[in-house]
C-alpha positions, -999 to +999 in steps of 0.1 A: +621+719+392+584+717+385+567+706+355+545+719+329+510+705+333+478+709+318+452+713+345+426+683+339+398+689+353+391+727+338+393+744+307+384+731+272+382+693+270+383+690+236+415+712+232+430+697+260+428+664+252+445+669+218+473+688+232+477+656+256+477+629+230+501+646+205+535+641+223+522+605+232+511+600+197+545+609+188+564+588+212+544+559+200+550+564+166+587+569+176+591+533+192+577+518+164+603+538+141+633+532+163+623+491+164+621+494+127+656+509+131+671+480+152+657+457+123+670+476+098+701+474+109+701+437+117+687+431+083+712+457+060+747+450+082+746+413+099+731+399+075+698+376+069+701+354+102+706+386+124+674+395+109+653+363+112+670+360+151+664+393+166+623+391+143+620+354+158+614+368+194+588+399+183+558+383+195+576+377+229+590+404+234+558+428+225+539+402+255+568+408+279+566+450+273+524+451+272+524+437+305+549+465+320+523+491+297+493+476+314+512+479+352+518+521+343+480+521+327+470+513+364+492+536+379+483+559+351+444+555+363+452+553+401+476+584+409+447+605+383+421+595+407+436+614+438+451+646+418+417+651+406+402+648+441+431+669+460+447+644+479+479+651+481+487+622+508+475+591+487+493+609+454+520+602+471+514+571+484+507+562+452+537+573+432+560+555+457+542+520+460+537+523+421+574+527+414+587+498+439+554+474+421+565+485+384+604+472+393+592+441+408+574+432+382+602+441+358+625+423+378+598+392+376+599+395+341+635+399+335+644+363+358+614+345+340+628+360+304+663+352+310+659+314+329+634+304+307+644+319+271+654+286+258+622+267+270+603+291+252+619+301+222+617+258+215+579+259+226+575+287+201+591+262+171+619+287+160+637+272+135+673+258+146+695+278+122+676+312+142+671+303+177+710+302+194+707+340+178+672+348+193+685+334+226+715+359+231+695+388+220+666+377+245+692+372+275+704+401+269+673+421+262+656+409+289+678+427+316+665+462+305+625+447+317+633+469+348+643+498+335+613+497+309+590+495+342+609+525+359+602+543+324+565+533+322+562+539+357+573+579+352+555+584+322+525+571+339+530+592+368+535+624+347+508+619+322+483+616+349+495+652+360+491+662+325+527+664+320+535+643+285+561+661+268+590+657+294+586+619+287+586+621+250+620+643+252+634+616+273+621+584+248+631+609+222+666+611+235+673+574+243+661+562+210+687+588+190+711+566+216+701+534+204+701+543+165+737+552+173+749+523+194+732+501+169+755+513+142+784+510+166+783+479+182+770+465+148+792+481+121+819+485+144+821+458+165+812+434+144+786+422+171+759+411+152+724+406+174+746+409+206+754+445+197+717+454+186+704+441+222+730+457+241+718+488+225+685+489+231+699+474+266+720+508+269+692+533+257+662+517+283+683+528+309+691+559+300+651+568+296+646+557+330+675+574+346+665+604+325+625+599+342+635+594+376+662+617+378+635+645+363+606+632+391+634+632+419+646+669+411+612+682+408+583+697+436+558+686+420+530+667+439+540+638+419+578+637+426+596+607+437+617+606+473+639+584+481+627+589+518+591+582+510+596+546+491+577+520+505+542+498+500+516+513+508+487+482+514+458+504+506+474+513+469+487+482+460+449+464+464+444+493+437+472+496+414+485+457+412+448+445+401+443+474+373+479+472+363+479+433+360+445+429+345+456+456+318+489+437+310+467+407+306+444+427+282+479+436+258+493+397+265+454+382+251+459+409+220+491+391+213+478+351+219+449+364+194+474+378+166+488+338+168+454+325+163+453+345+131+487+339+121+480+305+119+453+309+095+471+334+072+502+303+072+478+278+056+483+302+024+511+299-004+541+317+007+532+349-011+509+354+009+524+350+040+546+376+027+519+398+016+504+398+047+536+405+068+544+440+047+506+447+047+510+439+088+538+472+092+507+493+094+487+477+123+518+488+145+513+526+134+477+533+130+468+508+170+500+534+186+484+567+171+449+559+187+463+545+220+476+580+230+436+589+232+428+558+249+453+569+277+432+604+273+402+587+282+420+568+313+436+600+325+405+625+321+381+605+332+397+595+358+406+626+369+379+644+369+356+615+381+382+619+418+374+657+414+337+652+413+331+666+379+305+648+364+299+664+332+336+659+323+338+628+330+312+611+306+326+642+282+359+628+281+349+595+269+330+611+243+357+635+229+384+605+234+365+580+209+357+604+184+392+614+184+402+578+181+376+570+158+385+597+128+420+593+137+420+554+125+396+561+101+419+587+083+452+570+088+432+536+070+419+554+043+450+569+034+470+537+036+442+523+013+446+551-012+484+550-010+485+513-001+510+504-033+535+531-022+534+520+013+537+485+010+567+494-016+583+502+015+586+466+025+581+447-011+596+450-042+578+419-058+542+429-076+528+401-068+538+399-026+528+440-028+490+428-046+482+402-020+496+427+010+469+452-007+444+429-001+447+428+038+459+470+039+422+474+018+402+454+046+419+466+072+419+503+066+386+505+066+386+484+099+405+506+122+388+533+129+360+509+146+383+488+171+380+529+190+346+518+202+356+484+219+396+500+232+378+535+243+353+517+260+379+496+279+397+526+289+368+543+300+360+513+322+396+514+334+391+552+339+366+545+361+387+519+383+371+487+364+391+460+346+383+430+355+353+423+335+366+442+308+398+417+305+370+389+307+352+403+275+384+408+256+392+372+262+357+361+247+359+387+218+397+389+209+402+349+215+376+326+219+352+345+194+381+343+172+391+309+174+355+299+164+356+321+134+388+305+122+367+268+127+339+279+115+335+309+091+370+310+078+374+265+079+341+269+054+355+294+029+389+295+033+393+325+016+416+351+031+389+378+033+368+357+058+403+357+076+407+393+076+368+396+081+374+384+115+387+418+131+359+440+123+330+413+138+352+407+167+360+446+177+320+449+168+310+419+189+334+430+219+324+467+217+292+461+217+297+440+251+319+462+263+295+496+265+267+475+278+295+464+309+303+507+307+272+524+306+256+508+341+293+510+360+296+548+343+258+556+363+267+537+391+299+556+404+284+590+392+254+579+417+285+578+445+294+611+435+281+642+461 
């Protein structure tokens, strides 16, 4: 069975780079919804502690999932590199080591989840009455880290071929599972947060059976065999580095959010709970624009291994002003329809006023964070990540943590809390394309 891929490093870019980011815009937006889902039915049929349990481990569980992301953005960026350049030998090479690498590191994760859940769960001062709760649904959770790398493995694979609706059928299929066994295990069973991890348990292993089992059956350049698995030295010096220093990149975007958590909890309650409805939206509008930041990886990085110089520097361009008017729009709209959304989440007028507050500063922040995450990409496209991991560290925590001490200690307002995104994105983009634009003429100096 062969897929149906877009051919990269030819055609229209700026047609073909829409057509690529739609069906990952839409899988992102659908893991955000089906979360939401497993929430929802936390919240509505096991009542309040089910809730405050399974939300007590979403920081740690979005750090444990955005380092297997960042392991498939550096096989995403590797197995590009030598489709665009025609080499069939390292493709495969690469798929193989890539798909052993992205289950050892999902295997990592799940044993350092699982053994250390209660260590870290106490570290993270969840309350008493929530944490035997959060613990269950982490132990169990935690078991389906290796089939979350298989998936993010395959969709990595085929995106770089240009192939991104096959995985969006399969994310699309498992998720209609989990809604279902959600309900099942839940109102059924009686199960409670048990049931709601053993369904997203269930459907995580279904998407990667589906990915694998699609990449096995297939003759595509790009397809898995069982004969061919083993490491390969050459392309785990190139994958592991990317992959890790990109999981590192999600992991510091997480440590950041904590930095800024802890200034919005020096508020009265209502705000707190402003902030958290207003907060629903970062989720939505970050997942939209990602799907062109793995554009930029892909293209670039493609058509950099096919010696195309034009297209390369072309695709960055078309990728951030994608981006760019896509969070611009989305944060406009949720500014002029900021009441109805944050109805959504809030039925008290005065939680929904302060929520507006931060959905106001914030949507008409968005759209800029495209020049500092494009540029990273674009870096990444171009096999660098490293030093852009360094200057997210400076910008997204260090810069931050001197606002809070500094700007936001002297007015204590929550504007100069909120304030702090746009100058950090700024300050970090900035840095960012003056790291980009030398390393961009650089390689295309290597090229023929």
């Amino acid at each position: 069975m062969a897929s149906k891929q877009m051919t990269m490093t030819d055609g229209p870019l700026a047609r073909q780079i829409m057509a690529f980011s739609i069906p990952l815009m839409i899988s992102n937006v659908l893991q955000v919804l089906f979360n939401m889902a497993d929430i929802a039915v936390a919240g509505r049929f096991a009542g309040p502690e089910a809730l405050g349990a399974v939300g007590s481990t979403t920081i740690l569980v979005t750090l444990f999932i955005g380092i297997v992301i960042g392991m498939g953005s550096g096989v995403n960026v590797t197995v590009a590199r030598f489709l665009g350049a025609r080499q069939e030998k390292d493709v495969c090479e690469s798929v193989h080591t890539s798909l052993i690498l992205c289950l050892l590191v999902g295997l990592a994760l799940a044993a350092v989840g699982v053994g250390g859940t209660h260590a870290i769960m106490t570290a993270m001062h969840t309350k008493p009455e929530l944490i035997g709760g959060a613990e269950r649904y982490l132990h169990i959770y935690f078991l389906g880290m290796p089939a979350l790398g298989a998936y993010n493995f395959g969709n990595a694979v085929l995106s770089a071929d240009g192939d991104t609706r096959h995985p969006l059928i399969f994310l699309s299929a498992a998720g209609v599972l989990n809604v279902v066994l959600n309900l099942f295990f839940v109102v059924v069973c009686q199960l409670g947060v048990t049931g709601v991890a053993i369904a997203s348990v269930v459907s995580q292993y279904l998407s990667a059976a589906l990915i694998l089992r699609f990449m096995m059956r297939s003759d595509s350049i790009t397809s898995v065999r069982m004969s061919e698995l083993r490491l390969t030295g050459s392309k785990v010096r190139m994958i592991l580095p990317l992959g890790l220093f990109s999981g590192a990149q999600n992991a510091i975007f997480q440590l950041a959010n904590l930095f800024v958590q802890t200034g919005v909890n020096s508020f009265d309650a209502i705000m707190v709970e402003g902030n958290a409805a207003a907060a629903n939206a970062d989720g939505l509008v970050y997942d939209v624009m990602a799907a062109f930041y793995t554009a930029c990886s892909s293209f670039m990085s493609q058509n950099y291994g096919a010696g195309k110089k034009e297209r390369v520097l072309k695709s960055y361009y078309i990728s951030l002003a994608y981006s760019f008017g896509a969070g611009l729009m989305i944060g406009v709209a949720l500014v002029a329809f900021g009441p109805q959304f944050l109805s959504l989440f809030t039925t008290d007028p005065q939680v929904a006023q302060k929520g507006l507050v931060r959905l106001t500063i914030m949507g008409l922040s968005y759209g800029f964070s495209a020049f500092m995450d494009c540029t990273i990409a674009a870096s990444r496209g171009l096999g660098r990540s490293v030093v852009p991991t360094i200057l997210v560290i400076l910008g997204s925590c260090v810069f931050r943590l001197i606002w809070i001490f500094t700007v936001f200690a002297h007015f204590q307002t929550i504007m100069s809390l909120y304030l702090l995104y746009i100058f950090s994105w700024t300050i970090t983009a900035i840095a960012e394309i003056a790291y980009f634009v030398p390393c961009y003429r650089k390689q295309m100096a290597l090229l023929k």
